[in-house]
C-alpha positions as CSV (number, residue, x, y, z in Angstrom):
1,X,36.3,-2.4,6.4
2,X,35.9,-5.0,9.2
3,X,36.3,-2.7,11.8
4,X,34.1,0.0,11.1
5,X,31.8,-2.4,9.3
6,X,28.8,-0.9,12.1
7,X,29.5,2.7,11.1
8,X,26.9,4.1,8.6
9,X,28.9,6.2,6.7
10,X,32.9,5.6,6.2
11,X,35.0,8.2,3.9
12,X,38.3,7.6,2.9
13,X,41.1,10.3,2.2
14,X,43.3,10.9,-0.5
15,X,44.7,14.5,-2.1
16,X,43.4,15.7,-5.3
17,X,47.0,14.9,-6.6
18,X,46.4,10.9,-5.8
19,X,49.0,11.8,-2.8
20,X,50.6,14.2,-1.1
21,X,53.3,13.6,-4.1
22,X,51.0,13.0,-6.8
23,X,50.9,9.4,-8.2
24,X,54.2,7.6,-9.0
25,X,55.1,7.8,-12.4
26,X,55.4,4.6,-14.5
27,X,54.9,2.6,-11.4
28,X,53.5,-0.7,-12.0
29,X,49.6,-1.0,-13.1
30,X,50.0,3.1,-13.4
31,X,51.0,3.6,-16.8
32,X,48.0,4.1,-18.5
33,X,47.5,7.5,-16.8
34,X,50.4,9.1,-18.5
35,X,51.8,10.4,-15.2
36,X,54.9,12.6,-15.1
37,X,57.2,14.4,-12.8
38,X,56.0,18.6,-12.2
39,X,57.8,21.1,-10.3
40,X,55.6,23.5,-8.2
41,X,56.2,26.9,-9.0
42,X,54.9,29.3,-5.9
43,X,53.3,32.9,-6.5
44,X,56.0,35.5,-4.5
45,X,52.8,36.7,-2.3
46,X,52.7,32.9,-0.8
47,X,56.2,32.3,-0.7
48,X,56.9,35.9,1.7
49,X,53.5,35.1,3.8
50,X,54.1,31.4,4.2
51,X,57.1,29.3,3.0
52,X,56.8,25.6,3.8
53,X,59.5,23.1,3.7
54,X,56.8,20.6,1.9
55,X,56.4,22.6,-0.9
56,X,60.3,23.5,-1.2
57,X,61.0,19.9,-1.1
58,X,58.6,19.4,-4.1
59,X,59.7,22.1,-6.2
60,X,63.0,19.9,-5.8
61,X,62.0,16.2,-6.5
62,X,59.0,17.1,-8.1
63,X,55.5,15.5,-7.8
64,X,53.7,12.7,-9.9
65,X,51.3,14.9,-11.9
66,X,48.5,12.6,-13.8
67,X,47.7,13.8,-17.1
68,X,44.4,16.3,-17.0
69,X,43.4,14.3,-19.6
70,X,43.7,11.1,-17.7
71,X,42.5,11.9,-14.4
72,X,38.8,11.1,-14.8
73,X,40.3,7.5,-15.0
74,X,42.1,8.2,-12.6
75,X,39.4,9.0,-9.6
76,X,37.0,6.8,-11.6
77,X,38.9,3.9,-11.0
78,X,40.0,4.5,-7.6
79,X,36.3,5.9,-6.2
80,X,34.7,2.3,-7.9
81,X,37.3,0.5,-6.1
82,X,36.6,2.0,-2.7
83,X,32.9,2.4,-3.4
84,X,33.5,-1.5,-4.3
85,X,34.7,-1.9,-0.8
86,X,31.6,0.1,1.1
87,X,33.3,3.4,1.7
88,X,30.5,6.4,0.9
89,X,32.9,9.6,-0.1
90,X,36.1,10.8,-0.2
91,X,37.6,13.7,1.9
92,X,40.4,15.6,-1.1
93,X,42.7,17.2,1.0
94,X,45.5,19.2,-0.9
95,X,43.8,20.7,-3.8
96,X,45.3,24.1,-3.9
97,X,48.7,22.3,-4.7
98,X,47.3,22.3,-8.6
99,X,47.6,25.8,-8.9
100,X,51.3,25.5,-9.1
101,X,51.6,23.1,-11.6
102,X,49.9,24.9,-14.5
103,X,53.4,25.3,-16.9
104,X,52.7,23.2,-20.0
105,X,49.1,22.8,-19.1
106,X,47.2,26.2,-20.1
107,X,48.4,27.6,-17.0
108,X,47.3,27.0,-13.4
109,X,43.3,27.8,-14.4
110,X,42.8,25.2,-17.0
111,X,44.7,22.5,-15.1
112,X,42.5,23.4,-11.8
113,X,39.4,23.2,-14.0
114,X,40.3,19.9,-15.2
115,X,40.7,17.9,-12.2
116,X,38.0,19.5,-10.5
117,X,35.6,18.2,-13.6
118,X,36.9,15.0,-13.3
119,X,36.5,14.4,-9.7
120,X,33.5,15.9,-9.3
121,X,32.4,13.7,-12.1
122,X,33.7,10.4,-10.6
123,X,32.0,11.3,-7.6
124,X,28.8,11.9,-8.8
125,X,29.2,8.3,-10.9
126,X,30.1,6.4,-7.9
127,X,28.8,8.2,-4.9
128,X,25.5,9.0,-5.1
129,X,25.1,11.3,-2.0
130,X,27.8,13.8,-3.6
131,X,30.2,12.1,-0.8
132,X,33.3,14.5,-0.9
133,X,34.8,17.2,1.4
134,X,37.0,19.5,0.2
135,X,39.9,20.4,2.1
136,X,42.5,22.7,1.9
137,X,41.1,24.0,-1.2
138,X,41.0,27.9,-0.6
139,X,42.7,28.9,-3.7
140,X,40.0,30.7,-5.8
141,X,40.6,28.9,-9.1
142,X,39.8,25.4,-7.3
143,X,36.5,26.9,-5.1
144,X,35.3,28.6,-9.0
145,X,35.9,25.3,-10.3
146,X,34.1,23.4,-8.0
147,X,30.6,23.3,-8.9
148,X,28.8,20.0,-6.8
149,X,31.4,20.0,-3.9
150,X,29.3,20.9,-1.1
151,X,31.6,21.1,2.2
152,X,34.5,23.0,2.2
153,X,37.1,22.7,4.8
154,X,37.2,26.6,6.3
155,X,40.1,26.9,8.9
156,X,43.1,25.6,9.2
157,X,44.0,22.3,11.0
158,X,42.9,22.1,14.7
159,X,45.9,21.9,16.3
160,X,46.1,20.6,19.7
161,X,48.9,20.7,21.6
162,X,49.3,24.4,19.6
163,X,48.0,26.6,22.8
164,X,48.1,29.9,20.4
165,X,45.9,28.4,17.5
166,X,42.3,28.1,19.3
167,X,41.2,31.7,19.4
168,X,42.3,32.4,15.9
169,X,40.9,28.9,14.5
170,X,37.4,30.3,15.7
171,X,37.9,33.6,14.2
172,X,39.4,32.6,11.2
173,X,36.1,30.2,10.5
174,X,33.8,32.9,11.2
175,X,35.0,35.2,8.5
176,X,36.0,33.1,6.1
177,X,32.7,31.8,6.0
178,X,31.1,35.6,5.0
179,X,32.1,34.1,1.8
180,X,32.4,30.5,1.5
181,X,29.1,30.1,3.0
182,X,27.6,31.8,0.3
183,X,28.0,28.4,-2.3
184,X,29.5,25.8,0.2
185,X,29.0,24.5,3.5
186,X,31.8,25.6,5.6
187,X,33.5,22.8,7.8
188,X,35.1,23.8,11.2
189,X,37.6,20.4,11.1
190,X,37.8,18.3,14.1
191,X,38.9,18.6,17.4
192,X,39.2,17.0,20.6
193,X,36.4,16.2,22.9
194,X,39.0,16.0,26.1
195,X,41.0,19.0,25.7
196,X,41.2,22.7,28.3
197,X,39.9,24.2,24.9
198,X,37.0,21.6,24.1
199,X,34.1,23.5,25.1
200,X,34.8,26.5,23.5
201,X,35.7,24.8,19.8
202,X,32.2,22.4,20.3
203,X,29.9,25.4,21.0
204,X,31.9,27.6,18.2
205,X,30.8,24.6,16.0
206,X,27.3,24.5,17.2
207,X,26.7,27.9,16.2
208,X,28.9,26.8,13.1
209,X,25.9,25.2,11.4
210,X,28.4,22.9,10.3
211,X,29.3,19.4,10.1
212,X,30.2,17.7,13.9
213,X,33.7,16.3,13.7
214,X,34.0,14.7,16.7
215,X,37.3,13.2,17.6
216,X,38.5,9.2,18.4
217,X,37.4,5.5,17.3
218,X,35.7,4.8,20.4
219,X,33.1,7.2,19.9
220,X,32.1,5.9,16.4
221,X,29.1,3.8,18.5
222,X,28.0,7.0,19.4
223,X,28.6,9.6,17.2
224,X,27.3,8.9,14.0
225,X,27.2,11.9,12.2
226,X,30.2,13.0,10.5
227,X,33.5,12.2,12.4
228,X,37.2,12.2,11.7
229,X,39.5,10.4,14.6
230,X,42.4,12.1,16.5
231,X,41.6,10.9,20.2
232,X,43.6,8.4,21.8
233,X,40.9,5.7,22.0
234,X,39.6,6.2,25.6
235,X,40.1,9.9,26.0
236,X,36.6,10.9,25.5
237,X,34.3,13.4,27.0
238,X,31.1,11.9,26.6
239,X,29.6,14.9,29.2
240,X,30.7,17.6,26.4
241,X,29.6,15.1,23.5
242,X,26.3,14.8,24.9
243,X,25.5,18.7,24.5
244,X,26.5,18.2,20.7
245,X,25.1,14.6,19.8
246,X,22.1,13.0,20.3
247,X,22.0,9.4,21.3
248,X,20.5,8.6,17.6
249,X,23.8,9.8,16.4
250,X,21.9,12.9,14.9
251,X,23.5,16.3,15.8
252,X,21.6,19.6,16.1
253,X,22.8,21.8,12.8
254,X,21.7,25.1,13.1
255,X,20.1,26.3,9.3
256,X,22.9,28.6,7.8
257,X,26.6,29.0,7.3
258,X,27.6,30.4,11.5
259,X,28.4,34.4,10.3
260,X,29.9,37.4,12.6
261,X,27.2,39.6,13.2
262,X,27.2,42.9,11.6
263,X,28.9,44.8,14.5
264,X,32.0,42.6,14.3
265,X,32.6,42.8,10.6
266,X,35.3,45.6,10.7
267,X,37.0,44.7,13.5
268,X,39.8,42.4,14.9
269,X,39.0,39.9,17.6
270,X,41.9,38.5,17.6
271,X,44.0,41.0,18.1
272,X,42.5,44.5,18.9
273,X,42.6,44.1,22.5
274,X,38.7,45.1,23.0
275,X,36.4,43.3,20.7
276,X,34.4,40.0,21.5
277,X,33.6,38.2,18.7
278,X,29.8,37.6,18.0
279,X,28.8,34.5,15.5
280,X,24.7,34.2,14.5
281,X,23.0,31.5,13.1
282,X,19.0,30.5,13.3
283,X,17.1,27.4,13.8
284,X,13.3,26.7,12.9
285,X,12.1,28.9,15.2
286,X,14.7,30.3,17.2
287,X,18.2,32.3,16.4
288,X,21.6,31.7,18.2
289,X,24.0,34.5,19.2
290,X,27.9,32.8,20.0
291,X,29.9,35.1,21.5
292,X,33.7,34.4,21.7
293,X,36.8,35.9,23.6
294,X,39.7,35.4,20.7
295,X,41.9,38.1,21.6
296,X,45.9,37.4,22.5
297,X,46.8,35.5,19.7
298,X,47.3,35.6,15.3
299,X,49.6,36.1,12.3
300,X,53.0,36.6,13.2
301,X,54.7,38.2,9.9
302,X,58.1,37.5,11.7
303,X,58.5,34.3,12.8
304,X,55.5,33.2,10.2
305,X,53.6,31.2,12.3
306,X,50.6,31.6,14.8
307,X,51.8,32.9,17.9
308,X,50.7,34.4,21.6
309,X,51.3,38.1,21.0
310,X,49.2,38.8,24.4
311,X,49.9,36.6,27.3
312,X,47.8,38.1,29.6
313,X,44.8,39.3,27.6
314,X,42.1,41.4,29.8
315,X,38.4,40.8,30.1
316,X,36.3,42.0,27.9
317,X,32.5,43.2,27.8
318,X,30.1,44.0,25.0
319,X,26.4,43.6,24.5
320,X,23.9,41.0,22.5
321,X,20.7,41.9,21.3
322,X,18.0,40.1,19.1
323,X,18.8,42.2,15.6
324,X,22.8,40.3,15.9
325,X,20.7,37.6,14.7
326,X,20.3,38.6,10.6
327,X,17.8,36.5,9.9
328,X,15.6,36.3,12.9
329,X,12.5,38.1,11.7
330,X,12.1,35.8,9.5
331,X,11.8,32.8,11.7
332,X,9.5,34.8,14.0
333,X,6.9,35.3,11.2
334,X,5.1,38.5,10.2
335,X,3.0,38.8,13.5
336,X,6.4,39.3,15.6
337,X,6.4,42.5,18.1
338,X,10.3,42.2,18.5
339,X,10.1,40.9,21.8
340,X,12.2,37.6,22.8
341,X,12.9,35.3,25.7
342,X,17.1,35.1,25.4
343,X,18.6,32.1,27.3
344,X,21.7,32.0,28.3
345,X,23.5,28.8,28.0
346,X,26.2,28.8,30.5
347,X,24.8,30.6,33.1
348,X,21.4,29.0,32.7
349,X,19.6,32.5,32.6
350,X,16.0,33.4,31.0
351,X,15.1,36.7,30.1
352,X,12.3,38.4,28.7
353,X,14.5,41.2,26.4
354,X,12.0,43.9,25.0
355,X,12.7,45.1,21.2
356,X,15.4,46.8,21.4
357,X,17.2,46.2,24.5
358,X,20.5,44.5,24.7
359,X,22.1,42.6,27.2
360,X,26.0,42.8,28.9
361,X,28.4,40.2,28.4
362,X,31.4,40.2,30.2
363,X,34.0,37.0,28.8
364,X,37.5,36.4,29.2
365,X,39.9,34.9,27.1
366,X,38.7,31.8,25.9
367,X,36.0,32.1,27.6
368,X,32.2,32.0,25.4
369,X,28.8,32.4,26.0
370,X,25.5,30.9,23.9
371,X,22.6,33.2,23.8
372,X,19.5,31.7,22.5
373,X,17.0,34.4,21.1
374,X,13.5,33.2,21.0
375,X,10.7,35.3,19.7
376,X,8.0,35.9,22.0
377,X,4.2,35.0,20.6
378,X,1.2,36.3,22.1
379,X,-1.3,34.2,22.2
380,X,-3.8,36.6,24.4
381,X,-4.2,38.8,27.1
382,X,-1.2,38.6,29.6
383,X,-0.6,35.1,27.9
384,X,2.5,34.6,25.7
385,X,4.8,31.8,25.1
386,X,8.4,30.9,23.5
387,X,9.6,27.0,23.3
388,X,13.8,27.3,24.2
389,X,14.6,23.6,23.8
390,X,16.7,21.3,24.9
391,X,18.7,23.6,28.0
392,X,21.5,20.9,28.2
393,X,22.3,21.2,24.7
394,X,24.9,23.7,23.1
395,X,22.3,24.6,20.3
396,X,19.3,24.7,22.7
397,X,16.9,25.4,19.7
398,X,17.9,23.3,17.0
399,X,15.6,20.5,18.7
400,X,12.3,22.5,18.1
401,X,10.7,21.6,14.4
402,X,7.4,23.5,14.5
403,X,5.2,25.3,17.3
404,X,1.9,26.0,16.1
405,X,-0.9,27.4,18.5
406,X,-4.8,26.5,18.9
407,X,-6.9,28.7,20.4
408,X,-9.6,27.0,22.7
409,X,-12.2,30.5,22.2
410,X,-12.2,34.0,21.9
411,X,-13.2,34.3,25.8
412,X,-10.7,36.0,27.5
413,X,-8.5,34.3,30.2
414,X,-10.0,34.1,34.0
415,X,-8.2,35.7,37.2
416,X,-8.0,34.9,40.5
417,X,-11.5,35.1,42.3
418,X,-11.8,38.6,43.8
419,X,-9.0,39.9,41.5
420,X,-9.4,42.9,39.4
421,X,-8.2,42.8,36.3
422,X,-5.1,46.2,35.7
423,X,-1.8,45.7,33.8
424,X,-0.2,44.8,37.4
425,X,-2.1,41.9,38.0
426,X,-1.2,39.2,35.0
427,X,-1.1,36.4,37.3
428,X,-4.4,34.0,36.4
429,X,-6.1,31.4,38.3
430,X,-4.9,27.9,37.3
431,X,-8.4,26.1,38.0
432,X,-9.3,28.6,34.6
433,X,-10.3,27.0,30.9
434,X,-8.0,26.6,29.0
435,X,-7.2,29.7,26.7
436,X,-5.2,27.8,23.9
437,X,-3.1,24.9,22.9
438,X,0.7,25.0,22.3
439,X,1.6,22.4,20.1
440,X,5.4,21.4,19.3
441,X,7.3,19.1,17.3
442,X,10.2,18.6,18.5
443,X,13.6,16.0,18.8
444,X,15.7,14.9,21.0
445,X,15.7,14.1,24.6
446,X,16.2,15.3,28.3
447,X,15.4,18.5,29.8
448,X,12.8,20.6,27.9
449,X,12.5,24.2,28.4
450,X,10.1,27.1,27.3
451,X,9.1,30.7,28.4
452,X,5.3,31.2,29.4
453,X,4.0,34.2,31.2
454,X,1.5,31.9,33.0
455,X,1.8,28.5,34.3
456,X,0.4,25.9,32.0
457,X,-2.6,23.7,32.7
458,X,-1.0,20.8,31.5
459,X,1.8,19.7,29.6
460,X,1.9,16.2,27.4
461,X,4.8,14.4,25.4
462,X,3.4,11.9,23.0
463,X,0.2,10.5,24.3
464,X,1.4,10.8,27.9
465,X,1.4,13.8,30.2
466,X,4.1,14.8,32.1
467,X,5.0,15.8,35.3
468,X,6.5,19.6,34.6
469,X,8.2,22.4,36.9
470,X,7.1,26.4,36.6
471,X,9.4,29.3,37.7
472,X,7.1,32.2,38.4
473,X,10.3,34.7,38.6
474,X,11.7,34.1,35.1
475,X,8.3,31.9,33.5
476,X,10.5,28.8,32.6
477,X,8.7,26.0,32.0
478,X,10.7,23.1,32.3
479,X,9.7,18.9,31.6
480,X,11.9,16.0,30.8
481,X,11.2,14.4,27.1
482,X,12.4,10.7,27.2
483,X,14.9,8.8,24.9
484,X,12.8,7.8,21.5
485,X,13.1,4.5,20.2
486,X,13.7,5.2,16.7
487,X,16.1,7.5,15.1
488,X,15.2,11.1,14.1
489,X,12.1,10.9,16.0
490,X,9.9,14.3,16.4
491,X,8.2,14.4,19.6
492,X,4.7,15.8,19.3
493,X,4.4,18.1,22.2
494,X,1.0,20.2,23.7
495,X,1.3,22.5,26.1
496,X,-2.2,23.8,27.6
497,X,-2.5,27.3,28.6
């Protein structure tokens, strides 16, 4: 624990099984927990999908099954001797072994429901925060069973040096979570910040609204959140972790369970040759669209493995639009005209999208864009506004807590001196009064953007104003918010209009 003794959170792995053989049986100091020797017995469906020369070996030498009756000792004393030491949680990796183990023991339910209520109550005695993921636990008796077990692992394993896994890894998260985001957190796993697939698996997880697993021990001074290590300490991409991480250590969690939108639902974007994958998600006041090219790759039935069925997979083009996002109307509050501002993340576009309209999106494979849909408020006559965020980070709007807006009068805005006031001219003077105050709360740091269909007055961060730059062709409004000295900090923001 000396090593990581500067971390805030450590967690500490172990299978729901004690191992990935279960616990030894009589070994020394073990008796008490009545352990004995079990012989996994594998449904046919499993066995023809997937057979695994783990699992054969088991059903051969058996694993060391702890009593059900025993196991709450069992955890208990091993959580109170870790929690002894300063870990904070567990990760339980290799729950769904238990439901082949159920001969003898009221059958594969009963025995699933047992350990489950005995870890989850040893975690709740000795980890206060509920500190445990889940992980490989897709089996349905173990997710019924589970009731405080908040994250769920949702995908298989990243697998790195697997070229054919990526695309179906973000696919296979996205619709699995349809339904374990409806009681759990979904978790994406980890991947690797220096890798020719990185960008695409960090902005798939920042429309996750998932847990950051960012890969290798030397990022642990930075990345504080939730990590798991697989880098070889030095391979870093601090450029990519930067559009995930904040330097607090904080990440930018978008508010639900990342979802396909409803247009992707019944189809296959792995393997249909001519649908993009579309994920949604909202923040406070904004909603996300990701939209993924995951074709050329899945389930081979054959050889029973992931595999490149599609080597040269073609480009594909579809359309966003503000109704992908499910939820949006919501955010946008009962006064919303269906108008947004979408910004485009990798191309750096801002576009004022009436209700309605859609925009193109061409990708190819592996290839993603992030479209940030921000309802449009109209605060008065050829005045309206819409805070982005942050434009350097992958989840541009997770960064904005609140906007609220002040109106200076009920006088309407000033024009240009001689100007007569039509629909074609919107363009007012800048030596006018000030027509209303934006204010924002907001985290973070670096490059702030909003949409306003007028140049500001003035813009301030804190107590100080700032400098700020004005696009007339798209109305991006764009000011740099420093680095804040103490952690989680919200930035109180006023932009004068």
């Amino acid at each position: 624990m000396s090593m990581v003794s500067h971390h805030k959170n450590v967690y500490v792995w172990h299978a729901l099984a004690g191992y990935w053989g279960g616990v030894k049986p009589a070994a020394a100091g073990m008796e008490h927990y009545d352990t004995a020797l079990a012989y996994p017995v594998q449904s046919p469906g499993v066995l023809g999908n997937q057979p695994d020369i783990v699992m054969d070996s088991l059903a051969v030498h058996g694993l060391g099954l702890v009593h059900p009756k025993k196991v709450f000792d069992f955890y208990n004393e091993l959580h109170a001797y870790l929690a002894s030491c300063g870990v904070d949680g567990v990760k339980v990796d290799v729950q769904n072994i238990i439901e082949t183990l159920g001969a003898g023991h009221g059958g594969r339910v009963s025995l699933t429901r047992a350990y489950h209520q005995a870890l989850e109550a040893s975690i709740a005695r000795n980890f206060p925060d509920n500190g445990c993921i889940a992980c490989m636990c897709h089996n349905t008796d173990g997710l019924y069973s589970a009731k405080q077990t908040a994250i769920v692992r949702a995908s298989d394993d990243f697998y790195p040096r697997d070229p054919a896994s990526h695309t179906v890894h973000i696919s296979s998260v996205a619709y699995n979570s349809l339904f374990l985001g409806e009681f759990m957190q979904p978790d994406w796993d980890m991947f690797h910040s220096l890798h020719p697939a990185a960008d695409y698996h960090a902005a798939a997880r920042s429309v996750g609204g998932c847990p950051i697993y960012v890969s290798g021990y030397d990022l642990m001074t930075y990345v504080t959140c939730c990590l798991l290590v697989s880098d070889k300490p030095g391979n870093h991409n601090f450029e990519l972790l930067k559009k995930i991480v904040l330097p607090d250590g904080s990440v930018l969690r978008a508010q639900l369970p990342g979802r396909p939108t409803r247009d992707c639902l019944f189809v296959d974007p792995a393997r249909d040759g001519i649908s993009l994958l579309k994920i949604w998600n909202v923040n406070k006041c904004t909603g996300v669209v990701g939209v993924f090219n995951c074709q050329g790759a899945g389930w081979c039935k054959v050889v029973k493995t992931t595999r490149i069925h599609d080597t040269s997979p073609g480009t594909l083009t579809g359309s966003v639009q503000a109704t992908d996002v499910d939820d949006l109307a919501r955010v946008a509050g009962p006064d919303w005209n269906g108008e947004t501002v979408v910004y485009a993340h990798r191309s750096g576009e801002v576009i004022r999208l009436p209700k309605g309209a859609s925009l193109p999106v061409t990708l190819k494979v592996l290839e993603y864009e992030l479209y940030h849909f921000c309802p449009l408020k109209e605060i008065a006559a050829n005045i309206s506004f819409a805070p982005i965020g942050l434009l350097n980070m992958f989840n541009s709007g997770g960064v904005v807590e609140q906007i609220e807006v002040h109106l200076a009068s009920d006088k309407k805005p000033e024009h240009f001196d001689g100007e007569v006031h039509s629909e074609l001219s919107t363009s007012l003077s800048r030596n006018r009064s000030p027509t209303a105050t934006i204010s924002l709360k907001a985290r973070g740091c670096g490059r702030f953007g909003s949409y306003s269909s007028q140049v500001p007055l003035k813009c301030k961060v804190g107590n100080n104003e700032v400098d700020f730059e004005y696009e007339p062709a798209t109305g991006l409004l764009t000011f740099v918010i420093p680095v804040p000295e103490e952690e989680m900090y919200k930035w109180q923001i006023e932009i004068q209009v």
